[in-house]
N, C-alpha and C positions, 0 to 999 in steps of 0.2 A: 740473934734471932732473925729470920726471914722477913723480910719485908713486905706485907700483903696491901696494896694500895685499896682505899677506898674513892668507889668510884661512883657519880650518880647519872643516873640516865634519865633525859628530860625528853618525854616521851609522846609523841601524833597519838590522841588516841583513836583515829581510825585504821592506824594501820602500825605503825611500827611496836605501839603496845597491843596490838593486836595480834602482832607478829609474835610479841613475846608468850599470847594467853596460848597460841597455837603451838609453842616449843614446850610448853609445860605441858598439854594434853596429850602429845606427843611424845612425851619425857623423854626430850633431847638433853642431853644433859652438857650445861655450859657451867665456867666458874662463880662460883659465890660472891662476887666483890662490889656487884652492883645493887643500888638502891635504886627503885624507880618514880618518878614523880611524871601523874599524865596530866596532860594538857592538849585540851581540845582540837588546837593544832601547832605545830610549830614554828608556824607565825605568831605565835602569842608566848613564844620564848622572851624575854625580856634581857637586854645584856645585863640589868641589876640582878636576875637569878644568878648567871653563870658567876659574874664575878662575886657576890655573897656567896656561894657553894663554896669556890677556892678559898676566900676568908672566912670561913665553917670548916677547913681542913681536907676538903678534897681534893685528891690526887689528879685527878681525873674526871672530866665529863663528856660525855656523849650528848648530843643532839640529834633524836633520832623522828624521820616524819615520812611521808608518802614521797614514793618515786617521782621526779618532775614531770609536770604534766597531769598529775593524777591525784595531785592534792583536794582535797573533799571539800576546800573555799576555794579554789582557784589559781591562787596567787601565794597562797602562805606560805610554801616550803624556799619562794622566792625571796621574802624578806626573812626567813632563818638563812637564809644565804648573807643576806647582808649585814645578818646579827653577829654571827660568825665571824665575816670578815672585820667587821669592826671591834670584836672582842679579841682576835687572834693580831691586831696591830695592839690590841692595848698592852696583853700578854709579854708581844715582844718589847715594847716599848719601859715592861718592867722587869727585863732579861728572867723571864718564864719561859720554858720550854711550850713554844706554839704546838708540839704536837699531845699539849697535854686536853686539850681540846678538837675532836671529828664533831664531823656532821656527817650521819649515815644514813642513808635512804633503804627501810626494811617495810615490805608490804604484807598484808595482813596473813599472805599466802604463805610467804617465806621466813618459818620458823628457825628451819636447819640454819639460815642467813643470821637470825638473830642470835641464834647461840656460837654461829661463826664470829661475827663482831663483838660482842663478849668478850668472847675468849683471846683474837686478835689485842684487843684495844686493853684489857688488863694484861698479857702479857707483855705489851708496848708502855703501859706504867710500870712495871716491875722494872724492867730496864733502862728506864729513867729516873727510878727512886723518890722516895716520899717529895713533895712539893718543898716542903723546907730545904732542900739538896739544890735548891734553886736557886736561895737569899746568899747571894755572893755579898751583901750588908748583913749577916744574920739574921734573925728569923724576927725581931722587932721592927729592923728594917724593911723586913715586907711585909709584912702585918701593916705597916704605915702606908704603906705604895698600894698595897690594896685597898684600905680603908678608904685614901684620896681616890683610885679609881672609880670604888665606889659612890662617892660623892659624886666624880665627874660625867660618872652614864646616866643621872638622875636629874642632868643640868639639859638644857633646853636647845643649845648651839648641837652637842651629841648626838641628840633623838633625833635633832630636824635633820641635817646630816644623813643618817642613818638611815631615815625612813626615805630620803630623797635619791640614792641612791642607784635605784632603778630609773624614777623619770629623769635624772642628769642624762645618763648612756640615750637614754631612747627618746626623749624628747627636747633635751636641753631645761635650759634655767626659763625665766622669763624674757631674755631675749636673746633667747633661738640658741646658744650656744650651748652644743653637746658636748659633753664630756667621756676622755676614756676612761678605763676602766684604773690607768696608772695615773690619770688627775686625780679622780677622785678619792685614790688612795695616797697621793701628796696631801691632799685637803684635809683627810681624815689625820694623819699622822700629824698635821699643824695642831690642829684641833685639839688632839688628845695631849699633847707635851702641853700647851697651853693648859688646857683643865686640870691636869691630871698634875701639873707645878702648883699651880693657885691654890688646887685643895689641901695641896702635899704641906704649904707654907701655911695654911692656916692653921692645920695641924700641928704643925710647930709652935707657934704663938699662940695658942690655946694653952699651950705647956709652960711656955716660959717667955718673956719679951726677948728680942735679939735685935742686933743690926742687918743688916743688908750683906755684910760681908761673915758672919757667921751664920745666918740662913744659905749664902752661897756656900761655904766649906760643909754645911752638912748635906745637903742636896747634890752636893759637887756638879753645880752649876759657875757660869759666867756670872761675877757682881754686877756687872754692866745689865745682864738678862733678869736677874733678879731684881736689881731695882725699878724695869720699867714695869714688871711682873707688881710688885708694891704698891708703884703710883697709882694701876689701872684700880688695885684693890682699894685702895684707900678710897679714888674716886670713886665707890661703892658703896662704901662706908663701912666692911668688912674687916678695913685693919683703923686702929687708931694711932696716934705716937702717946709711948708711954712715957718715956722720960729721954732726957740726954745723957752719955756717959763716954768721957773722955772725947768729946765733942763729935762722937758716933749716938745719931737719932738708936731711939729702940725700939720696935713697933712690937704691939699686943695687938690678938684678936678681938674686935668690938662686939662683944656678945651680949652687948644690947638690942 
């Protein structure tokens, strides 16, 4: 059978779903594969949408809002710019196909546009295959690596990050020192391997106690990286030690 991706469109509702009401009264006609979800604007994309969509089985997502410049708050289609960029390192970071994820800019005027991106962006899923075509671990193994990333864009270090973004480039930190735009993207990628390990591991110890050297064979991490990864958890109080065996500690998640 053919492969039809399911793909959801996270949509401005001043212009790019407005784009979309304009191709319907028009009856332009574009592919079937999209569902669309509006939001007032696309600065109020959140990255816990995109990456739940992809853990809910989508192939594909769009990001669609007003032309830069012409955003209807000012600023918004700027921090979907940074949502993007932070969600397409996370992507990669869990060997995902980045282009399974645009960010399109469609104004209220340009309908034709909207059934052009459509049609573009589900043919460009077609030929990258259902999201599962991804899990070089099998399809539980990403189900895991999504579920932790999901945890990790819901944590506090991510968002601030995230939303900080723009004033690093253009005004610096608190003292004075600007950032490019290839810092900022060293910093983000720290970030996310850091988050996106610790929730991946608690995940595991919620399942079953292990040691330090079989949470590393199954994350196919450094033991050495995994257990500074433990320490910082433990002094959190997030993992506990469950027992000893064969004189390797075995840590549980403290889900007290």
């Amino acid at each position: 059978m053919s492969f039809e991706p399911k793909i959801l469109g996270i949509l401005c509702n001043w212009c790019a779903y407005a784009g979309g009401d304009l191709a319907g009264v028009s009856r332009i006609q574009y592919l079937p594969n999209i569902r669309v979800v509006r939001v007032m604007c696309s600065g109020r994309v959140d990255p816990e949408f995109v990456v739940r969509a992809f853990l809910k089985g989508c192939d594909g997502i769009w990001v669609g809002g007003c032309h830069p410049a012409d955003c209807h708050y000012i600023s918004g289609n700027r921090e979907a710019v940074n949502m993007v960029n932070l969600v397409r390192r996370i992507l990669k970071h869990l060997k995902i196909n980045t282009n399974r994820l645009i960010l399109e800019w469609v104004s209220a005027a340009e309908g034709a546009r909207f059934a052009e991106v459509i049609n573009n962006f589900t043919n460009q899923i077609r030929e990258l295959g259902p999201l599962a075509s991804d899990a070089e671990k099998g399809v539980d193994g990403l189900k895991r690596k999504l579920e932790a990333a999901l945890s990790a864009v819901t944590m506090e270090k991510l968002r601030w990050v995230t939303a900080k973004q723009t004033e690093f480039r253009r005004d610096g930190n608190r003292y004075g020192e600007v950032f490019t735009g290839h810092e900022i993207g060293r910093m983000l990628d720290g970030f996310i391997q850091e988050e996106i390990t610790a929730q991946e591991i608690l995940l595991l110890l919620r399942q079953e106690a292990l040691s330090v050297k079989e949470i590393a064979h199954k994350l196919e991490l450094p033991p050495p990286y995994i257990m500074s990864m433990v320490y910082a958890l433990r002094k959190k109080d997030h993992l506990i030690l469950k027992e000893i065996r064969h004189s390797s500690p075995l840590y549980a998640a403290n889900n007290n």
